[in-house]
C-alpha positions in Angstrom: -18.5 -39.1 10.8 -18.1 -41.7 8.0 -17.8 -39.7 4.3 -21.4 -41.9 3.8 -23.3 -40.3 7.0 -21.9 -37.1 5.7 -23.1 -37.7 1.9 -26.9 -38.2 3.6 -26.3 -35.3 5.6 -26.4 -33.1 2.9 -29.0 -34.1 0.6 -27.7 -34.4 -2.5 -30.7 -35.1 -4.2 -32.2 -31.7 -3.6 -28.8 -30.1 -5.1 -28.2 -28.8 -8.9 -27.3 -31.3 -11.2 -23.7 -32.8 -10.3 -22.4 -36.1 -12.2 -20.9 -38.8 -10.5 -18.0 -40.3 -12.1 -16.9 -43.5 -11.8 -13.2 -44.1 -10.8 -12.7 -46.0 -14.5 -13.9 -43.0 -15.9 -12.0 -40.8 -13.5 -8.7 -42.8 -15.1 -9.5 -42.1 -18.0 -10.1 -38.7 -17.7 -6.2 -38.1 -16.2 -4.8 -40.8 -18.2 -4.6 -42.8 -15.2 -3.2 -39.9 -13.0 -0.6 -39.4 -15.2 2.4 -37.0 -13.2 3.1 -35.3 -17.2 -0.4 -34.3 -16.5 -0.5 -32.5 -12.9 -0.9 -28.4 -12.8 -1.4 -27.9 -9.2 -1.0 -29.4 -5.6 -2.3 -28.2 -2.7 -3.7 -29.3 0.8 -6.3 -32.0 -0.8 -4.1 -33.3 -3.3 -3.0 -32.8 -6.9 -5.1 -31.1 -9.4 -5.1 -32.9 -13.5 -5.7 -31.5 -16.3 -8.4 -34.0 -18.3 -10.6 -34.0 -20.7 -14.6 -35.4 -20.7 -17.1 -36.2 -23.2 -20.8 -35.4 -23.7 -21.4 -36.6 -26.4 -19.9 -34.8 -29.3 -18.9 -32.1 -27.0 -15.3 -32.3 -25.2 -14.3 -30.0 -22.3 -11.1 -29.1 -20.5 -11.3 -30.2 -16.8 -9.0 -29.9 -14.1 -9.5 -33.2 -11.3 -8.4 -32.7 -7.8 -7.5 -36.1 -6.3 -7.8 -36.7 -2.6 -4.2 -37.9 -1.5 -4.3 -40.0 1.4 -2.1 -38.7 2.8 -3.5 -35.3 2.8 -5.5 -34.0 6.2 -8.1 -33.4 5.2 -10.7 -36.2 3.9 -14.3 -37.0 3.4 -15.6 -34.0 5.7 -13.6 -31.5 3.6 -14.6 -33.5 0.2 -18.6 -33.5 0.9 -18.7 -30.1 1.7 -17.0 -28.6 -1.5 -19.4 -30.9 -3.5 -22.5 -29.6 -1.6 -21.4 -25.9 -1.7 -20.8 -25.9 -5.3 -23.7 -27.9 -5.8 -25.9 -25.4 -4.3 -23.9 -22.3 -5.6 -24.2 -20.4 -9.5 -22.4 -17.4 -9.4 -19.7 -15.9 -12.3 -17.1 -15.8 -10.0 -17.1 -18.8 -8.5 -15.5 -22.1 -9.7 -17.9 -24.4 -11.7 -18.3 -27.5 -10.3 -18.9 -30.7 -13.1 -19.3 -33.8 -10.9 -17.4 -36.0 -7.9 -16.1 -39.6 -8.0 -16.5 -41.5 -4.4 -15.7 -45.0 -5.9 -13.1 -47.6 -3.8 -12.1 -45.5 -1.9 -11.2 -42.9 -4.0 -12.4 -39.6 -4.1 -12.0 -36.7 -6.3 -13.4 -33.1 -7.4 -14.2 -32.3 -11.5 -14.0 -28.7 -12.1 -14.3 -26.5 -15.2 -10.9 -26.1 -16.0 -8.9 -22.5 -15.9 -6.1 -22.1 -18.9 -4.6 -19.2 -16.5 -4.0 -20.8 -13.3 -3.8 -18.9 -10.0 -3.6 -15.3 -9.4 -0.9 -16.7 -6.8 1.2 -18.0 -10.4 1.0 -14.4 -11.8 2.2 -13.0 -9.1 5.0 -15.3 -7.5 5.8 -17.6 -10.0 5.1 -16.7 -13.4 6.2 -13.4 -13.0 4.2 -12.2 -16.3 3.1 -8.6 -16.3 -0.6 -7.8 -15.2 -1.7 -4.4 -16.2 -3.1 -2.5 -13.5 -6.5 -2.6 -14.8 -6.1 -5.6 -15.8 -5.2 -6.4 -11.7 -8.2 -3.9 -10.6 -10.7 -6.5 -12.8 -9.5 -9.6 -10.9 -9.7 -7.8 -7.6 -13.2 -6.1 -8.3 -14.2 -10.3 -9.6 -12.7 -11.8 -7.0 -15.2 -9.6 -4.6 -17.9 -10.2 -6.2 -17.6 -13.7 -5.4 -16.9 -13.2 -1.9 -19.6 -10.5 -1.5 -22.7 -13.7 -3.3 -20.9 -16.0 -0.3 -21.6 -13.8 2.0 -25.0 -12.0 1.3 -26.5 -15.5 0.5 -28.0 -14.3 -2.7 -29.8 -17.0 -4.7 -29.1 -19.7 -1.5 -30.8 -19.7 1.8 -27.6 -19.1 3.8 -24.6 -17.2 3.6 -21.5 -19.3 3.2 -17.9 -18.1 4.7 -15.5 -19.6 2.4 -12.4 -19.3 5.3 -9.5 -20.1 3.6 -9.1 -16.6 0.6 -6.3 -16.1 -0.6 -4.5 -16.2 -4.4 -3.9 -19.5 -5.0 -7.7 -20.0 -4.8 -8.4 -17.3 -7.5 -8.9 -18.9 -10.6 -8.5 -17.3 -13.8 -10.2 -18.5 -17.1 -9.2 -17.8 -20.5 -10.5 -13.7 -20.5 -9.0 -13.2 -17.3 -12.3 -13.4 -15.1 -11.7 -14.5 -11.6 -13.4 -17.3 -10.1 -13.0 -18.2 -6.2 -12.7 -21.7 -5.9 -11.2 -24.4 -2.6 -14.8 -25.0 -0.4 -13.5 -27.2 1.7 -13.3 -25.1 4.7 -16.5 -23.1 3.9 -19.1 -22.6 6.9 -22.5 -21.9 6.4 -23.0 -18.9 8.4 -26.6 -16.8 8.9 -27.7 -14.2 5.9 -27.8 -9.8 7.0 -25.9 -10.5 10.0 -22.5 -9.5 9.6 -21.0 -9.8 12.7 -22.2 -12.8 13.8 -20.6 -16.1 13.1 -19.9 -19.7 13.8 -17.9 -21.0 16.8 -15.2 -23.3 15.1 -11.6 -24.7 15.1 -9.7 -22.8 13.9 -8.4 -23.6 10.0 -6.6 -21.7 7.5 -3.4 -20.0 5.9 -0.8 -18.7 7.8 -0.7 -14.7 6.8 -4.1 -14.6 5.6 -5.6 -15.8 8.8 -8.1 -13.1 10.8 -5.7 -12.5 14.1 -9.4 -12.2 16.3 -10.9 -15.5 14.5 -7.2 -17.1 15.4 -7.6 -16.0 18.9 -11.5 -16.3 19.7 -12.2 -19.6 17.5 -15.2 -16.9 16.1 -15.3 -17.1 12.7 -16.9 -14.7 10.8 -17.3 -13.0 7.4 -15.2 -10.2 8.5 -12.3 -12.9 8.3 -13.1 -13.6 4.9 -12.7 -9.8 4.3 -9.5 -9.6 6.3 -7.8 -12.6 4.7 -9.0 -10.2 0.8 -7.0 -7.4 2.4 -4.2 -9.3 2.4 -4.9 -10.7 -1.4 -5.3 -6.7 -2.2 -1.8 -6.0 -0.2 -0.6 -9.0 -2.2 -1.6 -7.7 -5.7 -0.1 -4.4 -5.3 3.1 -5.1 -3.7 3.7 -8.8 -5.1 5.1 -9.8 -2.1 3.6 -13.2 -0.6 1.8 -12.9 2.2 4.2 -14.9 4.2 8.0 -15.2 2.7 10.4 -16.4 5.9 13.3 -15.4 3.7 13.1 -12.2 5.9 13.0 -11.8 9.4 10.9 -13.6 11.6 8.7 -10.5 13.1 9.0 -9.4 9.3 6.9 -12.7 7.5 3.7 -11.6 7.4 2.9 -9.0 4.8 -0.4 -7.8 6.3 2.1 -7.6 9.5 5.0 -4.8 8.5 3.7 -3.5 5.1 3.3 0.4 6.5 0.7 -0.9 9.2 3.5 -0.6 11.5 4.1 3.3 10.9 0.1 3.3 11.3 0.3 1.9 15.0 -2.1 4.0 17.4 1.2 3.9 20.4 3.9 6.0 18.8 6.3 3.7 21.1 5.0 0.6 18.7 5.9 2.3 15.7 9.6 1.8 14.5 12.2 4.3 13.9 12.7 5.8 10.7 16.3 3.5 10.6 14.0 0.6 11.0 11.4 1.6 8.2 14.9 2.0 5.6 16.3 -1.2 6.5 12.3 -2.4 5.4 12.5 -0.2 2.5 16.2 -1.5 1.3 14.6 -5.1 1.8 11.9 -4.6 -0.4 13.9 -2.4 -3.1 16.0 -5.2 -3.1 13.3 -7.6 -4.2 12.0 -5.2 -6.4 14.7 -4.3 -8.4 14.9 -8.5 -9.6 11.4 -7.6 -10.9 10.9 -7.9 -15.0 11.1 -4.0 -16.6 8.2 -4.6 -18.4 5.6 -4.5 -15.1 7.0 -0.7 -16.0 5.6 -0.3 -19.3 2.5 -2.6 -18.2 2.0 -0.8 -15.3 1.1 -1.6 -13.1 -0.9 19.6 9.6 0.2 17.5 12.2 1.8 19.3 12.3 4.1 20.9 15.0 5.2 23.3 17.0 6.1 26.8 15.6 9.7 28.2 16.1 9.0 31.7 17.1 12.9 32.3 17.0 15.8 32.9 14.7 18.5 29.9 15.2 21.9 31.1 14.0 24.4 28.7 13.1 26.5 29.5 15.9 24.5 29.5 18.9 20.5 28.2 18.8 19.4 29.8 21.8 19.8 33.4 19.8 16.7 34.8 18.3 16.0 38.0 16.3 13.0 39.8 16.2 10.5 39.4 13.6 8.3 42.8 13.8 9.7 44.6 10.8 11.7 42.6 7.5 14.7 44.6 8.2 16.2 41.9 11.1 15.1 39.1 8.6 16.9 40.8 6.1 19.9 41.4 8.2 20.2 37.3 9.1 19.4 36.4 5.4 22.3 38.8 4.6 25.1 37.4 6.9 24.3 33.8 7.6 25.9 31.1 5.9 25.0 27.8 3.8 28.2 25.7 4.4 30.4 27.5 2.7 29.2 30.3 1.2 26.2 33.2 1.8 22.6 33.0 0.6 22.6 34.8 -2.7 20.0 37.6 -2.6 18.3 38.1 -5.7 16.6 41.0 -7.6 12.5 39.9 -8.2 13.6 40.9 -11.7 15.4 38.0 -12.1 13.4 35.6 -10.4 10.3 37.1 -12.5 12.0 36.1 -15.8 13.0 32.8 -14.6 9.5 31.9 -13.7 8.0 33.6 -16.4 6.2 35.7 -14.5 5.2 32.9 -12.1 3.3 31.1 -14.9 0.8 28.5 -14.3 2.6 26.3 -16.6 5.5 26.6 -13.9 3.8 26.4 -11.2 4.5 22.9 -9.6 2.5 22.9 -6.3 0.9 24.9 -3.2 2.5 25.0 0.0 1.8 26.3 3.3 3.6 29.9 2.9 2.8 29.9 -0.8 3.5 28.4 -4.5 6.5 26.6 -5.7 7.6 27.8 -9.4 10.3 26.0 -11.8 12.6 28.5 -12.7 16.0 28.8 -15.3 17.8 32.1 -14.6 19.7 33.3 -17.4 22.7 31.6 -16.8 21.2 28.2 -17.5 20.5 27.3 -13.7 17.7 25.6 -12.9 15.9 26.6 -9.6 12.5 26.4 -7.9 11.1 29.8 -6.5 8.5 29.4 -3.3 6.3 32.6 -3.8 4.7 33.9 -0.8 0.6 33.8 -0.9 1.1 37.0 1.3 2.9 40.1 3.2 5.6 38.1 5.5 4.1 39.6 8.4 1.2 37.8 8.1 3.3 34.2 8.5 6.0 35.5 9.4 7.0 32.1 11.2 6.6 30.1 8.4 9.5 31.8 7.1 12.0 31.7 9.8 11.4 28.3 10.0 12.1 27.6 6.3 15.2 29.3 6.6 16.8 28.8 10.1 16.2 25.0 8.9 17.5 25.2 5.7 20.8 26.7 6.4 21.8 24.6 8.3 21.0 20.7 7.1 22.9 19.3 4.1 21.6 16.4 2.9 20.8 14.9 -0.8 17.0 14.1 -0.4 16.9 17.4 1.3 15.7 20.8 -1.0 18.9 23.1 -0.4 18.2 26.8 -0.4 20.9 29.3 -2.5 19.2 32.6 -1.2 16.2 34.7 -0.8 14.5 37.6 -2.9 13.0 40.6 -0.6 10.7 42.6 -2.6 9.3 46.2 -1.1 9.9 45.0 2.1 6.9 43.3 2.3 7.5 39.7 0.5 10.2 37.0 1.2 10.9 34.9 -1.9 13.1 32.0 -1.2 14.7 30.2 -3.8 16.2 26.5 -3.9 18.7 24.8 -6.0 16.5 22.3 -8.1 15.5 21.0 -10.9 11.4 20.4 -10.1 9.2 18.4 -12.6 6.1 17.8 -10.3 5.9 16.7 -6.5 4.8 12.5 -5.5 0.8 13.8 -5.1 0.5 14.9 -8.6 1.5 11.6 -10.6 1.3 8.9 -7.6 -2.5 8.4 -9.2 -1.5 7.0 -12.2 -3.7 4.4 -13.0 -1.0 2.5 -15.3 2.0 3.4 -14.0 3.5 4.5 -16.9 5.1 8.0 -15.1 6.4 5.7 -12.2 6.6 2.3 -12.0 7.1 0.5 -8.5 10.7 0.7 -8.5 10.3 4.5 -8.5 7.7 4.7 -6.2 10.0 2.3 -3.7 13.1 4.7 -4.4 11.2 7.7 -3.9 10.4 6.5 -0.2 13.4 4.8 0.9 14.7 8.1 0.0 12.3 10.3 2.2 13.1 7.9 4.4 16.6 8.1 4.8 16.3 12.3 4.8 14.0 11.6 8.0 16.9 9.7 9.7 19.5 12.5 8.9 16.9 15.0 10.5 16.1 13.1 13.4 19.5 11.7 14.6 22.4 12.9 12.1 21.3 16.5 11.8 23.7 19.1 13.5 20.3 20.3 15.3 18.0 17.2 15.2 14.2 18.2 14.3 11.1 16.8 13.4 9.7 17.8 9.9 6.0 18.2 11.3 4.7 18.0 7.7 5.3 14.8 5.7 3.1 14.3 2.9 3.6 13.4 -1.1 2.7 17.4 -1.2 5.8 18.1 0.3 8.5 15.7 -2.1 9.2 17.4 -4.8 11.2 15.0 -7.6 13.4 16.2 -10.3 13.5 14.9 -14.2 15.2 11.4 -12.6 11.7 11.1 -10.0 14.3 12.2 -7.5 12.8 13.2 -4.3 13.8 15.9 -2.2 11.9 16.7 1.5 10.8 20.4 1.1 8.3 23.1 3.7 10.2 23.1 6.6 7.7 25.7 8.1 6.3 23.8 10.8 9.4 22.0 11.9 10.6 21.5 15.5 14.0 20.9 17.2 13.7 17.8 18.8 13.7 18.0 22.6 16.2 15.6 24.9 12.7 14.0 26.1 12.0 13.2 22.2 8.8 15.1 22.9 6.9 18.6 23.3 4.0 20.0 23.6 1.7 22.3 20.7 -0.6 25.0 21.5 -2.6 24.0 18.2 -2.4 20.9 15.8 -2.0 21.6 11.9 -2.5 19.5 9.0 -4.7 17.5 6.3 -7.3 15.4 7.5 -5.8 11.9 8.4 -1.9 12.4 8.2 -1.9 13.3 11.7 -1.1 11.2 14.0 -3.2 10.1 17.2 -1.3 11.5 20.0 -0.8 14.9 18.5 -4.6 15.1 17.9 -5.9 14.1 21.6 -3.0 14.7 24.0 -0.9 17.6 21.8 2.4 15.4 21.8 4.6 16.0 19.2 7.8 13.6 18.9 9.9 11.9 16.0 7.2 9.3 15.7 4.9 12.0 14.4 7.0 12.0 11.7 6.8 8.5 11.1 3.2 8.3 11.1 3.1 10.9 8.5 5.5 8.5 6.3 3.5 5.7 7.0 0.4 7.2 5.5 2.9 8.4 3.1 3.7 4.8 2.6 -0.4 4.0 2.0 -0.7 6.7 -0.2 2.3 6.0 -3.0 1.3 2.4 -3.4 -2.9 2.7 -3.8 -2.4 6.3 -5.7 -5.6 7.4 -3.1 -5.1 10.1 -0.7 -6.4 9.4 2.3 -8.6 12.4 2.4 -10.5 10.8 -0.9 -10.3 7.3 2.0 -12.4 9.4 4.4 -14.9 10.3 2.4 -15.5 6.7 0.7 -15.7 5.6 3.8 -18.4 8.0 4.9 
């Protein structure tokens, strides 16, 4: 179809106002296409920055030139002039006029002082505040949600090509969706239906079911926005083949791969580090100031003591006094538990303040503590009797003893008080545990290198306990809950209560399934199966919940 049949096609008479410019005036505009002039390339050609009169009134304009050798042509170039002829929305690119003069063709938009959100991100490298991110996001949406509900036009339009070098920022920062080239009319209040179409697109932003059906709907203009939102958060491109080749695509690995419904799918923990170390890696290059800007499944029960020397040994639980006797005589490394009087730990909590209280866990609280001789500790006080959990307990401590690692929460001895409650305290300095401050709107308390620290450390303790450890287990409750961070956002793994020795199959079976609303993963939840990859579920959701400060409780009921 010649670019003339397709000009008639449209009707251009019955669009808003849109000046045609001569290509005279188009050279003067650019200074004759002057290179000292260019701010942009892209799959049409290069963008100018010009300036037109009206009058006395001048206005910055940026003029995309149609390159010839570019593949796209007049198809492409008619349809961005009658979409944004038809189209008035806040977020959307203005469009001034078009010049189809010898042979020439080119686009005259209202021009954007801050370029591309794709610049800010990639290139510039200046720091957005997190709100400041949030307002180009919510902006950006806005324009895609007028598209697609055909507000104001008589059909929806999908613009099928998102993605942040087509969000435009003007001079306060609003974002405006621009690049209609590809755009396909598509029907109004019917969101699953689409167009049959070649497919066209960007590489990492592309809809994997529109790239494999040819169906183009405008769920892939909502797909292609996740990976814009994955972008903004992580400011990572959404293809960089400076990594591996299975590793490109951001919306690919980014913690989506711990999230994979066939725990075979999922990678090991060693594999998630090695992602982790890749992306701290990147990270650390970043600018300090993005700092200042800112940005259960829960297993199977042991129902046994596990001494150090042999595992298959268990104690009876009915009464404190054989707890009291294995707390007595077994051994951290190289020297015994301490036990302590509840005197002491009473005046290092301070009574178990609230002000030292740090978190809740499954057996009870965790308490910052300083005994008198300067040490720092953390104090987990029973909710209870121990009879009434007693496993919880045994766990904690037949664990404990015996795994040495430094993101692991070490425990120095125990407190019995009246024979009915089981202190246990740890060597530590707490400030808070991940859930607490992950939600910080500004990042001020921790910035992304923190937050990447904190998990390629949690990380690394769940490859100790599932393949270095002297008795390899399965945490069975992974969740910002459980990492508790020291005055340096440290992080140590704690609540070892519903762990499990790993079986030679890598798998076992639970009588019941334990845990918080979406951290546990599929298999334990319709088939009962408990491996290492539950684990790494866990840390995937982990994963989701450090870098969108949302837990994924609060997810569910948005989403309901």
């Amino acid at each position: 179809m010649s670019g003339e049949d397709v000009e008639s096609s449209l009707s251009l008479e019955s669009l808003h106002p849109c000046r045609q410019f001569t290509i005279a005036e188009i050279q003067l505009v650019t200074d004759n296409f002057d290179e000292s002039l260019v701010i942009g390339r892209g799959g049409f050609g290069k963008v100018y920055r010009g300036t037109i009169t009206n009058g006395v009134t001048r206005l910055d304009v940026a003029v995309k030139r149609l390159d010839t050798t570019s593949n796209q042509g007049a198809l492409e170039f008619w349809t961005e002039v009658k979409m944004l002829s038809q189209l008035r929305h806040c977020h959307l690119v203005s469009l001034i006029g078009y010049c189809n003069d010898m042979q020439e063709m080119a686009l005259v938009y209202e021009f954007m002082p801050r370029g591309t959100l794709e610049d800010h991100l990639h290139k510039l490298r200046a720091p957005l505040t997190w709100i400041r991110r949030l307002k180009i996001c919510i902006g950006a949406a806005r324009g895609l949600d007028y598209l697609h509900t055909g507000t104001g036009i008589k059909h929806g339009v999908i613009h099928r090509d998102v993605k942040s070098s087509n969000i435009l920022l003007d001079d306060t920062w609003a974002a405006k969706i621009s690049d209609f080239g590809l755009s396909k009319i598509g029907p109004i209040n019917q969101s699953d239906s689409g167009v049959n179409t070649l497919v066209k697109g960007t590489f990492g932003y592309l809809d994997p079911d529109y790239y494999q059906t040819g169906r183009l709907t405008r769920k892939s203009d909502v797909y292609a926005f996740g990976v814009v939102l994955f972008e903004v958060l992580c400011e990572k491109r959404a293809v960089d083949r400076s990594l591996d080749e299975d590793q490109w695509g951001l919306a690919c690995w980014l913690a989506v791969g711990c999230l994979h419904s066939h725990p075979k799918q999922r990678p090991t923990m060693s594999q998630v580090v090695v992602a982790l170390e890749r992306i701290l890696a990147l990270q650390v290059k970043e600018d300090d100031k993005i700092q200042a800007q800112g940005m259960t499944t829960f297993g199977k029960r042991m129902s046994t003591f596990v001494f150090p020397s042999n595992r298959k040994n268990s104690v009876g639980v009915e009464s404190l006094k054989p707890l009291e006797l294995y707390l007595s005589t077994v051994q951290d490394e190289n020297q015994l538990l301490r036990r302590f009087h509840f005197e002491a730990i009473e005046v290092a909590t301070e009574k178990f303040s609230e002000s030292n209280k740090i978190c809740d866990e499954g057996y009870g609280c965790l308490y910052k503590g300083r005994l008198q001789n300067g040490h720092d500790v953390t104090v987990l006080s029973p909710y209870w009797d121990f009879m009434k959990d007693k496993e919880l307990v045994i766990n904690q401590v037949s664990v404990l003893v015996k795994l040495k690692h430094k993101n692991l929460i070490e425990l120095i001895g125990y407190c019995i008080e009246k024979e009915k409650r089981v202190y246990l305290v740890y060597n530590c300095a707490p400030q808070a545990t991940l859930d607490c401050i992950m939600g910080d709107p500004r990042c001020t308390l921790l910035n992304w290198n923190k937050r990447y620290k904190i998990l390629l450390g949690i990380a690394r303790e769940l490859v100790y306990l599932h393949k270095q450890a002297p008795d390899p287990i399965i945490h069975g409750d992974v969740k910002p809950e459980n990492i508790v961070l020291d005055e340096r956002f440290y992080p140590n793994l704690s609540n070892f209560g519903l762990a499990s020795q790993i079986e030679e199959t890598d798998r076992t079976r639970v009588d019941r399934v334990c845990g918080n609303r979406g951290n546990i993963a599929p298999e334990l939840v319709l088939r009962s199966c408990l491996s290492a990859k539950a684990d790494v579920y866990s840390f995937g959701i982990t994963v989701l919940e450090t870098i969108t400060g949302r837990k994924v409780s609060e997810m569910y009921q948005f989403v309901e």
